[in-house]
PAZAPA-4460 file (N, C-alpha, C; in steps of 0.05 Angstrom, whole numbers, plus 32768, in hexadecimal, padded with zeros to 4 digits):
% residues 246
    n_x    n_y    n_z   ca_x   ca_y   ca_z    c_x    c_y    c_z   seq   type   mol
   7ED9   7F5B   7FCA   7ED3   7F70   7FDD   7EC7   7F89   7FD0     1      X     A
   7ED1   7F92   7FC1   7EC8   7FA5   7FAD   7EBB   7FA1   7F96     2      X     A
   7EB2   7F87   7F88   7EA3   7F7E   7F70   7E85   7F99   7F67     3      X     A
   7E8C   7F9F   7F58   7E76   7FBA   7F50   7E75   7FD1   7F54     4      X     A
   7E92   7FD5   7F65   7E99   7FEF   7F6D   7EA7   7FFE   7F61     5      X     A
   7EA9   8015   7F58   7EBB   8029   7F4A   7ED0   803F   7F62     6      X     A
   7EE3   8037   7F56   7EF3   8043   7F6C   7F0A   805F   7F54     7      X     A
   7F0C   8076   7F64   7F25   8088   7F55   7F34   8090   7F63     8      X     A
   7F4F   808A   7F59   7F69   808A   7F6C   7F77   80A5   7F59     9      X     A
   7F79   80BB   7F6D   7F8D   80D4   7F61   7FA1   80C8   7F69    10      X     A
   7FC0   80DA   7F54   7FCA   80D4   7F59   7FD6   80AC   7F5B    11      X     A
   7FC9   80A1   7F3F   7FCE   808A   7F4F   7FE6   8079   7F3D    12      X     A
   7FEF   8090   7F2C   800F   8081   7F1B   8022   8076   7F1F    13      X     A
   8028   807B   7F4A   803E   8079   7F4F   8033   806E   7F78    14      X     A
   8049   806A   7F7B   804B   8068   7F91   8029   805A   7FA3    15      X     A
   8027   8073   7FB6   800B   806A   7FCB   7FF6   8063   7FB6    16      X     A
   7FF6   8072   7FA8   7FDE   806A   7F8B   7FDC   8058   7F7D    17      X     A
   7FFB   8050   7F73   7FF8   803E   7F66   7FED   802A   7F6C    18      X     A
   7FFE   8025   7F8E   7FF7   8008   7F9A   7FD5   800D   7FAA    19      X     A
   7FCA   8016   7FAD   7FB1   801C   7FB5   7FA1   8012   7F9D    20      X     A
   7FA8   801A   7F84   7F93   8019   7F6A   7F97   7FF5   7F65    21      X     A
   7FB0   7FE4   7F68   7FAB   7FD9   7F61   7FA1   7FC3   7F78    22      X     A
   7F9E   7FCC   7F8E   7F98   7FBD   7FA7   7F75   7FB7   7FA7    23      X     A
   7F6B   7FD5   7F97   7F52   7FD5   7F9A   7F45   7FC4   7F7E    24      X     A
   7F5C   7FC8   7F63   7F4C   7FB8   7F4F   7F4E   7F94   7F5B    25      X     A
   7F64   7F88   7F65   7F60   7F6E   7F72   7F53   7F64   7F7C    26      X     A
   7F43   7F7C   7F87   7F35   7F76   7F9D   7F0E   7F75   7F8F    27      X     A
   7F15   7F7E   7F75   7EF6   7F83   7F5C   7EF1   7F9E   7F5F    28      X     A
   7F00   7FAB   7F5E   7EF2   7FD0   7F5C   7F01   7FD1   7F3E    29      X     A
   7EE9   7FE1   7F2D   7EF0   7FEA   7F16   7F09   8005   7F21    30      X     A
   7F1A   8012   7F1C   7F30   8022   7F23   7F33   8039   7F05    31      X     A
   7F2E   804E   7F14   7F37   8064   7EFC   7F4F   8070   7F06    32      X     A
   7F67   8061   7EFB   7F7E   8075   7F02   7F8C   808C   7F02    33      X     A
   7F84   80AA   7F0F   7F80   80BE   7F01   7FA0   80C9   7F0E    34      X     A
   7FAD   80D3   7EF7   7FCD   80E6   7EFB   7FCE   80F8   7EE8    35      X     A
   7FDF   8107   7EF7   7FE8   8122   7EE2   8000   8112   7ED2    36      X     A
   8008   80FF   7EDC   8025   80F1   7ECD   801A   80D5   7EB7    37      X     A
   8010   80E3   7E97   8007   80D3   7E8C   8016   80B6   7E83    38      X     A
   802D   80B6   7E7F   803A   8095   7E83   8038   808E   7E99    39      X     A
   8039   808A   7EB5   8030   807F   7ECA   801A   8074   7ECA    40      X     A
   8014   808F   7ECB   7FF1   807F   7ECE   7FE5   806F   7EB8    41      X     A
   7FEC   806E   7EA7   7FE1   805A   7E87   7FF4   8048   7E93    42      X     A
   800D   8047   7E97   8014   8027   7EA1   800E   801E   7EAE    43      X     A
   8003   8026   7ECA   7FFA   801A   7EE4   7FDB   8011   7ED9    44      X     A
   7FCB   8026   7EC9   7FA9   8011   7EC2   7FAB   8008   7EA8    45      X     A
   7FC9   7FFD   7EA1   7FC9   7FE6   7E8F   7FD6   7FCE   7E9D    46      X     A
   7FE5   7FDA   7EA9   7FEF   7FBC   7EC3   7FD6   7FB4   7ED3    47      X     A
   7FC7   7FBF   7ED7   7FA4   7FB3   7EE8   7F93   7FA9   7ED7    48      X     A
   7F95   7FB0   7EBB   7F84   7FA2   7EA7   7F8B   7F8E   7E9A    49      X     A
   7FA4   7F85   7E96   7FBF   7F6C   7E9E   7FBE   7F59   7EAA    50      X     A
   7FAE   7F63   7EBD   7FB0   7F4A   7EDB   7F90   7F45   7ED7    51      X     A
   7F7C   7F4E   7EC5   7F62   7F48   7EB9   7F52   7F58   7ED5    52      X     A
   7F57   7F6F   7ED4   7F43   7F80   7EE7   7F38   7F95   7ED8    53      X     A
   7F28   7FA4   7EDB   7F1C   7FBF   7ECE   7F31   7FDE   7ED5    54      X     A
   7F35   7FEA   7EC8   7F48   8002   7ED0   7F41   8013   7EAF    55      X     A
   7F47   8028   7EBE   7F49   803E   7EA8   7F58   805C   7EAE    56      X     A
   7F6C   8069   7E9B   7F7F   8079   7EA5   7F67   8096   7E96    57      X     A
   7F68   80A6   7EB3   7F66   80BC   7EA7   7F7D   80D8   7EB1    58      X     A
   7F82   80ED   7EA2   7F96   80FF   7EA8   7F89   8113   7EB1    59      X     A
   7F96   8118   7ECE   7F8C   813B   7ED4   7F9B   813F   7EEA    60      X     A
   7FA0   815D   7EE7   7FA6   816A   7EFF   7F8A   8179   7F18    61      X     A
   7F8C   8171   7F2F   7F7C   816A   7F42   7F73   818A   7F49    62      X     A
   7F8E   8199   7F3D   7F83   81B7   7F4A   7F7B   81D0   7F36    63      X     A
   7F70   81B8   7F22   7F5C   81C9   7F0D   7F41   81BA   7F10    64      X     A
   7F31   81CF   7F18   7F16   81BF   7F13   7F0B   81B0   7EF9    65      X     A
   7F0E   81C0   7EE3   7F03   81AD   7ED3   7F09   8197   7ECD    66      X     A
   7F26   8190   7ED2   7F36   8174   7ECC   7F28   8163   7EDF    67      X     A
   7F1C   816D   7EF0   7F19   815B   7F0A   7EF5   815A   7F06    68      X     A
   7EEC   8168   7EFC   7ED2   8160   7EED   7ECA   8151   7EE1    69      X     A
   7EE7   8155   7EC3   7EE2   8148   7EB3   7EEE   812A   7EBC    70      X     A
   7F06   8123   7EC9   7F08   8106   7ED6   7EF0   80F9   7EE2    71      X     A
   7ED9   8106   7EEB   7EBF   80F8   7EFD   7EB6   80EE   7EE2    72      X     A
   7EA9   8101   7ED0   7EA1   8100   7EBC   7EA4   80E1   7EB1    73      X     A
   7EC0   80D9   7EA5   7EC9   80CA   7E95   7EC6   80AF   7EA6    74      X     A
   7EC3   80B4   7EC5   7EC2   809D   7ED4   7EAB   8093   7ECC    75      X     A
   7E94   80A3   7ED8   7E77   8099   7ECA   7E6C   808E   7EB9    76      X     A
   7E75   809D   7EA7   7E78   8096   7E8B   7E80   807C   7E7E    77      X     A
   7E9B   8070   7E93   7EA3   8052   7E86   7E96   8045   7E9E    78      X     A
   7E8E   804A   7EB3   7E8E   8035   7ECD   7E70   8035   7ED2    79      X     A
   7E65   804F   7ECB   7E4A   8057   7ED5   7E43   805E   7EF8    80      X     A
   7E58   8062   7F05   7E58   8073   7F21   7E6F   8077   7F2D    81      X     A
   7E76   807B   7F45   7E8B   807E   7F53   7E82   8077   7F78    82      X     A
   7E91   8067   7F7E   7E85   805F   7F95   7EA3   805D   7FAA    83      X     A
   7EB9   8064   7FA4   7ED8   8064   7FB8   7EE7   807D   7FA4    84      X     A
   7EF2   8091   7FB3   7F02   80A4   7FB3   7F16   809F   7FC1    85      X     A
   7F32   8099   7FB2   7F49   80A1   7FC6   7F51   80B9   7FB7    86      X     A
   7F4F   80D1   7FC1   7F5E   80E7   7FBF   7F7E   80E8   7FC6    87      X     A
   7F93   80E5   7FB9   7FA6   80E2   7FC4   7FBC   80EB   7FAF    88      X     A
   7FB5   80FC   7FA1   7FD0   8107   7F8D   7FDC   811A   7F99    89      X     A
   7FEF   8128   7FA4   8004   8134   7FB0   8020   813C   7FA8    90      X     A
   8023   8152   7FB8   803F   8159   7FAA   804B   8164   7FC7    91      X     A
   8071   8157   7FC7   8076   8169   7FDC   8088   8185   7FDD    92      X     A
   8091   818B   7FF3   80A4   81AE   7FF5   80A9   81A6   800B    93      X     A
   80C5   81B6   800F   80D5   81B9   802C   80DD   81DC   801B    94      X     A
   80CE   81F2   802E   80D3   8203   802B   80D2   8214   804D    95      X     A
   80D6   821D   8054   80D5   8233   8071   80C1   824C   8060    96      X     A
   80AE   824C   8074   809B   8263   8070   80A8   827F   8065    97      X     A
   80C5   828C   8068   80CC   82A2   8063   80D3   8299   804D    98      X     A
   80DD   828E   803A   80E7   8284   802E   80D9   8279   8010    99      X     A
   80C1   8274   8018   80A7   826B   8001   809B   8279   7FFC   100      X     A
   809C   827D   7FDF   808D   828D   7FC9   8070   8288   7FC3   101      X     A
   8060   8298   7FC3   8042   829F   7FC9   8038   8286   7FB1   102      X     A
   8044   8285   7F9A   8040   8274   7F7E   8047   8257   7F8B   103      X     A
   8060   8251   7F98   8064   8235   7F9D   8048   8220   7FB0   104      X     A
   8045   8240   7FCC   8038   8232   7FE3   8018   822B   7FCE   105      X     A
   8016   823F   7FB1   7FF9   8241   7FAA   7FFE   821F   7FA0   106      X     A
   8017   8220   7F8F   8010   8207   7F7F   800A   81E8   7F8D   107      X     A
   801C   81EA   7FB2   8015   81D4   7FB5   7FFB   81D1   7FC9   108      X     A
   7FF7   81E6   7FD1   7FDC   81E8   7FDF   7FC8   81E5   7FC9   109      X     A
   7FC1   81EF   7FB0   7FB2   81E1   7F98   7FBB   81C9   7F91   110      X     A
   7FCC   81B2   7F97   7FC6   819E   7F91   7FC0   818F   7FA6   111      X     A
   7FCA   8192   7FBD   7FCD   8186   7FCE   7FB0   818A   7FE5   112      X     A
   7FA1   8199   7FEE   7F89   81A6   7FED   7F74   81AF   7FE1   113      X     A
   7F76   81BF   7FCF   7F64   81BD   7FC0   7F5A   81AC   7FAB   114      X     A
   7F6F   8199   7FA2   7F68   8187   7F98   7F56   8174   7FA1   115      X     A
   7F5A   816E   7FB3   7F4C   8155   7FD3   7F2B   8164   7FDD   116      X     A
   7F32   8184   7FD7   7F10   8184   7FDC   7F0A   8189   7FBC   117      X     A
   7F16   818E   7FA9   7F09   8186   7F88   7EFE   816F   7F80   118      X     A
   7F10   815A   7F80   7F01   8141   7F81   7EEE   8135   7F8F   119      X     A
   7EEB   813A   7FAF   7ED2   813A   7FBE   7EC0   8146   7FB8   120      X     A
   7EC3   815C   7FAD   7EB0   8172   7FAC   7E94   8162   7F8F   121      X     A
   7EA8   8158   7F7E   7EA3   814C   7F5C   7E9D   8132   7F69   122      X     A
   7EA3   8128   7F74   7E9B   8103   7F78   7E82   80FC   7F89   123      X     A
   7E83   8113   7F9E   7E66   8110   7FB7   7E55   810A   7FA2   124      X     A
   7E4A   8121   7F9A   7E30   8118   7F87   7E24   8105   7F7D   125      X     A
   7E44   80F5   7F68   7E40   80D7   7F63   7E3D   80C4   7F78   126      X     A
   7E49   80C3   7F90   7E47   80B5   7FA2   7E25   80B2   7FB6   127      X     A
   7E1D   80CE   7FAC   7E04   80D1   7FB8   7DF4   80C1   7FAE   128      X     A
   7DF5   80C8   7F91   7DDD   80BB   7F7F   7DE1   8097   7F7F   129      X     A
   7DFC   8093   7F7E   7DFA   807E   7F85   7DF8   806C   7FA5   130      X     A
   7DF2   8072   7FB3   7DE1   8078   7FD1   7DFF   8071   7FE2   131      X     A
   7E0E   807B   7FE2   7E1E   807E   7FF6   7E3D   807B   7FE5   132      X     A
   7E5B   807A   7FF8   7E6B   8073   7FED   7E89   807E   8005   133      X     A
   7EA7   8075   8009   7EB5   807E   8012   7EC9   8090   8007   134      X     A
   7ECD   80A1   8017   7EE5   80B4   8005   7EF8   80AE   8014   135      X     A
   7F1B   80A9   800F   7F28   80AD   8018   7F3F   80BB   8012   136      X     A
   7F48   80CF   802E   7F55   80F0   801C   7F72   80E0   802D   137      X     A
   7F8C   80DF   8017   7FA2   80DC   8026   7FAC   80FC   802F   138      X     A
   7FB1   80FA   8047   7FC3   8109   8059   7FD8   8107   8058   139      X     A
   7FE2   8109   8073   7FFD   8103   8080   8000   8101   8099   140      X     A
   801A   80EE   80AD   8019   8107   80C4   801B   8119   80C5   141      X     A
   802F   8127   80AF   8023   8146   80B5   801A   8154   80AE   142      X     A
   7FFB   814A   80B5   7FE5   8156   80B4   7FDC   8153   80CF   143      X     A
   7FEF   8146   80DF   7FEE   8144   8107   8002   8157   810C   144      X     A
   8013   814D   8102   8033   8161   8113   8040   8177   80F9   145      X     A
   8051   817E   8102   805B   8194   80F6   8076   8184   80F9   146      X     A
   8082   818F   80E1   809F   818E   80DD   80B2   81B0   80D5   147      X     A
   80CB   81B4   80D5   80D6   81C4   80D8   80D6   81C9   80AF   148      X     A
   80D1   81D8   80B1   80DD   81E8   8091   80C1   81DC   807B   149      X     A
   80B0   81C8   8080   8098   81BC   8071   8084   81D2   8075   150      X     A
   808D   81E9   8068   8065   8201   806C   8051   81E7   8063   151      X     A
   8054   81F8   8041   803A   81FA   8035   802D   81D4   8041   152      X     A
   8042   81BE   803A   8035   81A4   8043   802C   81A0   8050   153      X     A
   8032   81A2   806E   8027   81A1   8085   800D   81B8   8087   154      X     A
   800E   81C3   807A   7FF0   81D9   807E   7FDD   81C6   806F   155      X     A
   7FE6   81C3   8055   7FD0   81B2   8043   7FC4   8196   8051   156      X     A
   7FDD   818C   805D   7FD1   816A   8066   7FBC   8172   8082   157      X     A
   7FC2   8182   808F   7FBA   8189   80A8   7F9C   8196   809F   158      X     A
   7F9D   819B   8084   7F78   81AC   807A   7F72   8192   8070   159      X     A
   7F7E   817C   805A   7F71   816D   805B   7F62   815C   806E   160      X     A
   7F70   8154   808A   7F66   8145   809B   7F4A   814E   80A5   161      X     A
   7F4A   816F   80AE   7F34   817F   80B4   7F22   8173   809C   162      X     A
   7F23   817B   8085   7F13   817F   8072   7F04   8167   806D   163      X     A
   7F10   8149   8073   7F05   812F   806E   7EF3   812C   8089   164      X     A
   7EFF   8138   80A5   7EE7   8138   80B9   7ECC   814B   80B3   165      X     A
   7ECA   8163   80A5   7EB7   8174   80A5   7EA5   8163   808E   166      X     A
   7EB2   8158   8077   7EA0   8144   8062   7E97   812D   806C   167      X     A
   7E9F   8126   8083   7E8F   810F   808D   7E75   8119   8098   168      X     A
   7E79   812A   80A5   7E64   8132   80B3   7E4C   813A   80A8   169      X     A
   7E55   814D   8095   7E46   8153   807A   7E2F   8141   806E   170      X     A
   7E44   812C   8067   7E34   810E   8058   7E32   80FD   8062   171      X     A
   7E34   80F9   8076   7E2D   80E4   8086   7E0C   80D2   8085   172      X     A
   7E01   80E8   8081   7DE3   80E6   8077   7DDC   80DC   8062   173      X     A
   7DF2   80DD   8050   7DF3   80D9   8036   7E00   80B4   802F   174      X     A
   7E09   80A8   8042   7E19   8093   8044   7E30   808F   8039   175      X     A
   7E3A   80AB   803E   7E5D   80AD   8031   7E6A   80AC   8043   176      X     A
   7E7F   80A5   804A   7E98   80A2   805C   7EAA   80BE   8052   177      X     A
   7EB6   80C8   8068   7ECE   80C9   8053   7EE4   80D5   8072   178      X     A
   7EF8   80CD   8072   7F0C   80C1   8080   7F24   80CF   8071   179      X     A
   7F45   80D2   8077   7F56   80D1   8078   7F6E   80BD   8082   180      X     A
   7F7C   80B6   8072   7F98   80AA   8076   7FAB   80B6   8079   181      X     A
   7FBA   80B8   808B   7FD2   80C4   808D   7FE6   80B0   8093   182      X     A
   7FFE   80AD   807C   8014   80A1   8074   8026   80AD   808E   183      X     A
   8040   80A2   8095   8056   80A0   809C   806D   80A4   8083   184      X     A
   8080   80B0   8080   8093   80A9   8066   809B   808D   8063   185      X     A
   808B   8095   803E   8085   8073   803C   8098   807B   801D   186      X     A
   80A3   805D   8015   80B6   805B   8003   80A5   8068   7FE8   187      X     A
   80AB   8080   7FDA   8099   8084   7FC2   80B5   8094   7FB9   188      X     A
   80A7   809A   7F9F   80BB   80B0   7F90   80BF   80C4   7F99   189      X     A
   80AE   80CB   7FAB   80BA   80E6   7FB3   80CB   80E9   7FC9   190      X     A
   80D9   80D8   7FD1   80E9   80D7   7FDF   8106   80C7   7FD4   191      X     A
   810A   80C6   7FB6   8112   80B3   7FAC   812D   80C2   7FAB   192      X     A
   812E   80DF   7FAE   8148   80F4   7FAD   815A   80F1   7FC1   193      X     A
   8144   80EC   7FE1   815A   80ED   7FF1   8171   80E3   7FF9   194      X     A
   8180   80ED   8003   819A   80E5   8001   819F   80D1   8020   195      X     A
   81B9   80C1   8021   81BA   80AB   8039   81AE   80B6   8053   196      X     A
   81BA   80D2   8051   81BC   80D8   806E   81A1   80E3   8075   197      X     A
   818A   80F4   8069   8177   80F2   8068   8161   80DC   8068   198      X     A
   8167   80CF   8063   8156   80AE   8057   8155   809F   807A   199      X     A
   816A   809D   808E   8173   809B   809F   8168   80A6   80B0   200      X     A
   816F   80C3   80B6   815C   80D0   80C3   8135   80C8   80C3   201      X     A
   812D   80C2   80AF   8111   80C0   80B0   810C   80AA   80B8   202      X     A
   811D   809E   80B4   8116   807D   80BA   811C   807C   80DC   203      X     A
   812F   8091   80E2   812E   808A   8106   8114   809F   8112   204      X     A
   8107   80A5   8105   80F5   80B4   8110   80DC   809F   810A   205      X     A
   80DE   8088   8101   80C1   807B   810B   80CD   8063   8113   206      X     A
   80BE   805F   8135   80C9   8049   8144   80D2   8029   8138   207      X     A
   80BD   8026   8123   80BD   800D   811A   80D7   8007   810E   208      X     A
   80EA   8017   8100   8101   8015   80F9   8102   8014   80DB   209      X     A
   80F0   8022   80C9   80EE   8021   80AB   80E2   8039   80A7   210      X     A
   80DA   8036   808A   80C7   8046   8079   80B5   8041   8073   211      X     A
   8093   803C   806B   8089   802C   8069   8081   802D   804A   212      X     A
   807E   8016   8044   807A   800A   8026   805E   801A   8018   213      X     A
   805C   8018   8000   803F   802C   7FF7   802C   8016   7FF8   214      X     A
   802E   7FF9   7FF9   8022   7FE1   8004   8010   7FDF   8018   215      X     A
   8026   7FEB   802D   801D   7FEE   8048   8004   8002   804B   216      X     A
   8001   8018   8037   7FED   802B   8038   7FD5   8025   8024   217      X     A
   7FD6   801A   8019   7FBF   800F   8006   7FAF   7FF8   8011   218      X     A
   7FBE   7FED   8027   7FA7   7FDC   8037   7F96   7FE9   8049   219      X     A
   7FA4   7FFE   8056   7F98   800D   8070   7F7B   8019   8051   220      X     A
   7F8E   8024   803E   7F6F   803C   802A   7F57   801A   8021   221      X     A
   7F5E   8003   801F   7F4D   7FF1   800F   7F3F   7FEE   802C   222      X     A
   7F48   7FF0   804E   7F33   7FED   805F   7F20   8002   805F   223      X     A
   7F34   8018   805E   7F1A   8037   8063   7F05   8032   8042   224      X     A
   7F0E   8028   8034   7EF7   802A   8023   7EDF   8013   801C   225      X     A
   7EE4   7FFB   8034   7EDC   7FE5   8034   7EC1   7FEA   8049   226      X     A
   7EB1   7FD7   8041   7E97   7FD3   805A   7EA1   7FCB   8073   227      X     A
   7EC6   7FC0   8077   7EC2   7FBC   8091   7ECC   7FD0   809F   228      X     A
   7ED0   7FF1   808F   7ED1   8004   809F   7EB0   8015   8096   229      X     A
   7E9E   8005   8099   7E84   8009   809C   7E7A   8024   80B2   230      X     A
   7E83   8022   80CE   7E89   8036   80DB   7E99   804C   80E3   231      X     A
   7EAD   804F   80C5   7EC2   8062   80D8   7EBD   8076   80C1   232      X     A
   7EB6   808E   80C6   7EBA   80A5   80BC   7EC5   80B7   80CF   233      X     A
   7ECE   80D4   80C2   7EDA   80E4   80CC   7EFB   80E6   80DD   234      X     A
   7F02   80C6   80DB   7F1C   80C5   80E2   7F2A   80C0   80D2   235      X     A
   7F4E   80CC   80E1   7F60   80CF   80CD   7F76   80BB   80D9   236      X     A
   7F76   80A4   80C8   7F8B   808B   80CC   7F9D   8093   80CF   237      X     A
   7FB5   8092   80E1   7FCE   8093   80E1   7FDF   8073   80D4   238      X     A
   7FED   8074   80C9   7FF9   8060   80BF   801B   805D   80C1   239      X     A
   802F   8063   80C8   8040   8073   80D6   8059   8068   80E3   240      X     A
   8052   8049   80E4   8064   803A   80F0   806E   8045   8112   241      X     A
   8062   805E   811E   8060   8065   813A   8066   8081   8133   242      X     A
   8072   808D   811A   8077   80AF   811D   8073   80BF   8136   243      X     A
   8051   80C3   8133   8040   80D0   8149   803A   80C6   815D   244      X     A
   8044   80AB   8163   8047   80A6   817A   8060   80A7   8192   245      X     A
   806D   80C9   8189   8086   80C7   819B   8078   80E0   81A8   246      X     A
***
């Protein structure tokens, strides 16, 4: 499906990333696995080069530009283009607006936002020259709904969704896609703290009666970045097991 394609998964050491990076090398996409968490991510694009696929680990944080320069850079460099963007490195907070410090909301709105238009911002270009290509920016639902005490996240997922419709439109001309995914709480590490009674709660808040797997979200990102989502730009997948559908 992907044979000749270069694909870069932020964020892809763990969880939605991991399983996305290795969904897309199976599938013949060379994969640059880029994390701020350097054992992760060297294990996950030595477990893809293992299984006899192409992968390569590079390290950066998403809400410094030059890291995120220099990651395009190094892609080129071993692959010679970039043609699939999953933007998807993230961090979360449960803070109440009175309550959150001007430094916390900066740190996760720079990763979580500005990161997602950093890497778009660095990858269009390559995608141009190489005459088209799909981006896909993970969201959330809430980046639809709002939850109680989630500021800074729900502001960030809610700009990313905007931000992947205004780049479609943008490039569209250009033969870039670029779309959003928005997860449901899906089994990753960052939810790995919560405790029974919390874990419970989330799980009765999506009809289907679970959590959903990071499995489950790396097929929905290998369609948005596939020819047989040939026509869909500017939308933002819900994935959700029914969340937003109450």
């Amino acid at each position: 499906m992907f044979a000749g394609k270069v694909a870069i998964i932020t964020g892809g050491g763990s969880g939605i990333g991991e399983a996305s990076a290795k969904e897309l090398a199976r599938e013949g996409a060379s994969v640059v696995v880029a994390d701020y968490n350097e054992q992760d991510g060297q294990r996950v694009a030595e477990e893809i080069k293992a299984a006899g696929q192409q992968a390569l680990f590079v390290k950066v944080d998403v809400s410094k530009e030059e890291d995120v320069q220099q990651m395009v850079q190094r892609t080129v460099e071993e692959f010679d283009g970039v043609h699939i963007l999953f933007a998807n490195a993230g961090i979360g907070d449960i803070t109440p607006a009175a309550e959150l410090s001007l430094d916390k909301w900066n740190q996760l709105i720079g990763i979580n936002l500005t990161g997602v238009f950093l890497c778009c911002k660095h990858v269009i270009p390559e995608m141009q020259k190489a005459g088209g290509g799909s981006i896909i920016n993970n969201a959330s639902i809430l980046g639809h709904v709002g939850q109680p005490g989630v500021t800074s996240y729900t502001a960030a997922k809610a700009g990313v969704v905007n931000l992947s419709r205004t780049l479609a439109l943008d490039y569209a001309k250009d033969n870039i896609r670029v779309n959003s995914v928005c997860p449901g709480y899906i089994e990753t590490p960052l939810l790995k703290d919560l405790d029974e009674k919390a874990r419970n709660f989330l799980v009765s808040r999506h009809p289907i009666g679970r959590l959903g797997r990071p499995e489950e979200i790396a097929k929905a990102v290998k369609f948005l970045a596939s020819d047989d989502a040939s026509f869909v730009t500017g939308a933002s997948l819900l994935v959700d097991g029914g969340y937003t559908a109450q």
